[in-house]
C-alpha positions as CSV (number, residue, x, y, z in Angstrom):
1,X,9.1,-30.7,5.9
2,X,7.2,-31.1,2.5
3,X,9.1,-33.3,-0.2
4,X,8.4,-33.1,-3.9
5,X,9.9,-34.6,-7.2
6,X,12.5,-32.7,-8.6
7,X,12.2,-32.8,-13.1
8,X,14.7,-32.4,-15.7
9,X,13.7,-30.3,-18.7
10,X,12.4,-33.3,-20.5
11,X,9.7,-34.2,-17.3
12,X,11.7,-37.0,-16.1
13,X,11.6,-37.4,-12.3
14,X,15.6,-37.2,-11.5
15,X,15.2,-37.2,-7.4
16,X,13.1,-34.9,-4.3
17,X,13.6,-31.9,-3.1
18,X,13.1,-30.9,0.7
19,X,10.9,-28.0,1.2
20,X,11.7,-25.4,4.3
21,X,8.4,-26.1,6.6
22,X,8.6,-22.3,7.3
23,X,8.1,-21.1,3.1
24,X,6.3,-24.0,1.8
25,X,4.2,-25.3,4.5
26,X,3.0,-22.6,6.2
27,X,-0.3,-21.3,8.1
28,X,-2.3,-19.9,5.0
29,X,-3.5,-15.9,5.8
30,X,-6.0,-15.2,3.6
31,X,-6.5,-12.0,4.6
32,X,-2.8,-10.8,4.2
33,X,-2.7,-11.6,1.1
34,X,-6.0,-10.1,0.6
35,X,-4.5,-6.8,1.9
36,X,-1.2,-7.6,-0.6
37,X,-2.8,-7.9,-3.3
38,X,-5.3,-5.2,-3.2
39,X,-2.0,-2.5,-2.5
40,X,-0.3,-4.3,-5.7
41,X,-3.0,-3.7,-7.7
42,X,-3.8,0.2,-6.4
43,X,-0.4,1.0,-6.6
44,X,-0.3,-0.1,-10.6
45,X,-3.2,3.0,-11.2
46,X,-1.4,5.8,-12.5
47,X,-3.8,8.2,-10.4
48,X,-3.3,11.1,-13.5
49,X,-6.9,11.6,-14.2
50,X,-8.1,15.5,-13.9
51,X,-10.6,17.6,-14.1
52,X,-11.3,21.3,-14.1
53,X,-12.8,23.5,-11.3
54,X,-15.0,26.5,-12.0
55,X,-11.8,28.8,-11.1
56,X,-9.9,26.5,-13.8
57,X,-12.3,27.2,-16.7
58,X,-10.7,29.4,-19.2
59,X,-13.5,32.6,-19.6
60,X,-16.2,33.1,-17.4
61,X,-14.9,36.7,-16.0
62,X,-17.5,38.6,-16.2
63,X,-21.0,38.4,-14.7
64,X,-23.5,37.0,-17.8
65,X,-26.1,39.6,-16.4
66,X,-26.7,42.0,-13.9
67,X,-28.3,40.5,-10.5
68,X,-32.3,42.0,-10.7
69,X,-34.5,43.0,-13.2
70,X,-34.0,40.5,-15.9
71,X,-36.8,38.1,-14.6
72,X,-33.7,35.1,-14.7
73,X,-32.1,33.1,-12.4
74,X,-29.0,34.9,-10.7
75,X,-26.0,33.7,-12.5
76,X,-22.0,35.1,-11.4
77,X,-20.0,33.3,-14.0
78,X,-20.9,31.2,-17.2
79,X,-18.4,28.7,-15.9
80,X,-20.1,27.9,-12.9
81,X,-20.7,23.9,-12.5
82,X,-24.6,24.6,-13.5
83,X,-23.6,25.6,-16.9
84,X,-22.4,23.7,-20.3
85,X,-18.9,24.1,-20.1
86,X,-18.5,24.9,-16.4
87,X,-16.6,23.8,-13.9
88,X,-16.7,20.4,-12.8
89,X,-17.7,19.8,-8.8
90,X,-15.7,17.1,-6.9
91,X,-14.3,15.7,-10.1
92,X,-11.1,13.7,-9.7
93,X,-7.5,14.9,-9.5
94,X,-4.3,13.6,-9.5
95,X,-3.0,11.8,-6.6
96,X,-1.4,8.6,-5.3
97,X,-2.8,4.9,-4.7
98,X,-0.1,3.7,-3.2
99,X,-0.7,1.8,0.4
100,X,2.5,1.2,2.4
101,X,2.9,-2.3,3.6
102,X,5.8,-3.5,6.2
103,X,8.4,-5.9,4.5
104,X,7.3,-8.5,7.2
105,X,3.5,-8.6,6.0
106,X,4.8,-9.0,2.0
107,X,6.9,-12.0,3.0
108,X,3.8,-13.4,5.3
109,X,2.0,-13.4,1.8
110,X,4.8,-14.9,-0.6
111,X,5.0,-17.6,2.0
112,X,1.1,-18.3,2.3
113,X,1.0,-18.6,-1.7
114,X,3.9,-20.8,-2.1
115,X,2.5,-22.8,0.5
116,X,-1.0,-23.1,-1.3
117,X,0.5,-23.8,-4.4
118,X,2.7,-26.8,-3.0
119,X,-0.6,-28.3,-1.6
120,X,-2.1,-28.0,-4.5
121,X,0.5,-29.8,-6.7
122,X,0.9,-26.6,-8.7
123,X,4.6,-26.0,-8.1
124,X,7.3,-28.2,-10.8
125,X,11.1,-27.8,-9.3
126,X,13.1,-28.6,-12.0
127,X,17.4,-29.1,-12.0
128,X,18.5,-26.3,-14.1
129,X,17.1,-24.2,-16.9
130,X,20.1,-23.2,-19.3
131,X,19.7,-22.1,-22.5
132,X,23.2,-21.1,-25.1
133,X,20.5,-19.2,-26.7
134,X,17.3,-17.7,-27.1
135,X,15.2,-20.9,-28.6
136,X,11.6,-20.3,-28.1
137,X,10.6,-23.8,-29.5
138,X,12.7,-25.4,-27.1
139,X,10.8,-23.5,-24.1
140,X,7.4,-25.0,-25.7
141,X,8.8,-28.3,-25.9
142,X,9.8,-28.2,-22.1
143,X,6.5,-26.9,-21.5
144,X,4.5,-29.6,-23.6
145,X,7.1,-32.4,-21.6
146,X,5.0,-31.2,-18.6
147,X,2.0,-30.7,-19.9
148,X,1.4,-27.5,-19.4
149,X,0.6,-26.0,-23.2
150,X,-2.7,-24.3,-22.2
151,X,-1.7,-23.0,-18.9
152,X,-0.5,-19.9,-17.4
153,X,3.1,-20.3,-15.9
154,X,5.4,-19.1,-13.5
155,X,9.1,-19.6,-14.3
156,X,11.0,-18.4,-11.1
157,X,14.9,-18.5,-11.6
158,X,17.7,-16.8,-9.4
159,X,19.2,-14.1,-11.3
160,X,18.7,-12.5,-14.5
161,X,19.4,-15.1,-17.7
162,X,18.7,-13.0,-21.3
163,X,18.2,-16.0,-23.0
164,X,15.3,-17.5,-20.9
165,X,13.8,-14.3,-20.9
166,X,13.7,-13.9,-24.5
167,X,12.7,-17.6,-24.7
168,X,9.5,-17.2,-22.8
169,X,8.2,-13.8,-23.5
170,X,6.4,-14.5,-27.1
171,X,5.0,-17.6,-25.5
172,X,1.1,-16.2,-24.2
173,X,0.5,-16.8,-20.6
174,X,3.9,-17.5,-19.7
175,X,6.2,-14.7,-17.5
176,X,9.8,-15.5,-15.8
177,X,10.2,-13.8,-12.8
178,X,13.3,-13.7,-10.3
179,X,13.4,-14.2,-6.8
180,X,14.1,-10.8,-6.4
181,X,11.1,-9.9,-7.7
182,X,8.3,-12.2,-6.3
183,X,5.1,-10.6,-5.5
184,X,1.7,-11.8,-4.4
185,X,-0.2,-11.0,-7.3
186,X,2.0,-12.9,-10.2
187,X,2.4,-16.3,-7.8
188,X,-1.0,-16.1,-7.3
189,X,-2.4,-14.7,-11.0
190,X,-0.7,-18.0,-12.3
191,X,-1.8,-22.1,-12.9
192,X,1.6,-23.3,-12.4
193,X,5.0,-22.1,-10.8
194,X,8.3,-23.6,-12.3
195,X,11.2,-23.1,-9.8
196,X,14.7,-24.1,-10.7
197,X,16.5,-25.9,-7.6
198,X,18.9,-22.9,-7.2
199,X,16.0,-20.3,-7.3
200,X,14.1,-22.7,-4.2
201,X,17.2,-22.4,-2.0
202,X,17.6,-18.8,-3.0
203,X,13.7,-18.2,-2.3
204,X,14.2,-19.9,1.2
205,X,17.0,-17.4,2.2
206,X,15.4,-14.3,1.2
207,X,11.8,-14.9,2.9
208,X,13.1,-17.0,5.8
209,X,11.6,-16.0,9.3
């Protein structure tokens, strides 16, 4: 069972934390979260680009020229792919990126990230995160108290809290997320994941085995 320091706001080391083996210390599956990731991602594309067949063309009607005797190329429509302002052959239309995953091989990914970022020191559990109000400045300073200015952060807290969110969203390269809402891509697409002590216990429950 992995152990780490738990932090108060000001980055002093108030005590440890025991990690569930079966979250934070688990068999690392690249290729799951390979897979995860790469449905994420395809299901962000909004799949609306379109194009026009030759039967979609406004105009076009009526054959340019009759069939012989003109000493041209045989032509039925002036919107035919050949010509400028045609049709457009095999172009793309809109449809659907989406690739269905079970809920068993998203929670095999959470748990291999989480467990790469713990081994990699790259996971702060702190006691609480409370705010009476939105106070960007004091979300810097309890950033700068762990060093981590310059990097991109995770804050992960258990249930929805206006006034963090409001206190980290004009902050660049920081995003709070709740538990409810982990994915692969934004553990992963981050330096540093802040956890608050509740959010760990609430993380444990939801992607137990």
């Amino acid at each position: 069972m992995p152990q780490i320091a738990k932090y108060d706001t000001t980055g002093k080391e108030v005590g440890n934390i025991d990690l569930a083996d079966s979250i934070f210390n688990d068999d690392i599956n690249e290729h799951v979260v390979h897979e995860v990731i790469n449905a994420q991602l395809a299901g962000r594309r909004q799949g609306t680009a379109s194009t026009k067949t030759r039967g979609e063309v406004r105009g076009g009607g009526r054959k340019p020229w009759r069939q012989k005797g003109t000493g041209r190329a045989r032509h039925g429509s002036i919107r035919s792919p050949l010509w400028v302002g045609g049709g457009t052959v095999f172009g793309p239309k809109p449809r659907s990126y989406n690739k269905s995953l079970n809920k068993k091989v998203k929670k095999i990914a959470l748990r291999s990230i989480l467990s790469d970022k713990v081994q990699s020191d790259s996971v702060l559990v702190i006691d609480e995160l409370e705010f009476v109000k939105p106070q960007t400045k004091q979300m810097v300073e309890i950033l700068d108290n762990f060093n981590l200015g310059e990097a991109k952060v995770l804050i992960i807290i258990p249930e929805k809290d206006e006034n963090v969110y409001l206190s980290v969203r004009n902050i660049p390269g920081v995003k709070t997320l709740l538990v409810s809402s982990l994915n692969a891509y934004d553990l992963l697409n981050n330096d540093f994941i802040i956890i608050t002590k509740e959010a760990v216990a609430k993380i444990e429950e939801v992607l137990a085995k």
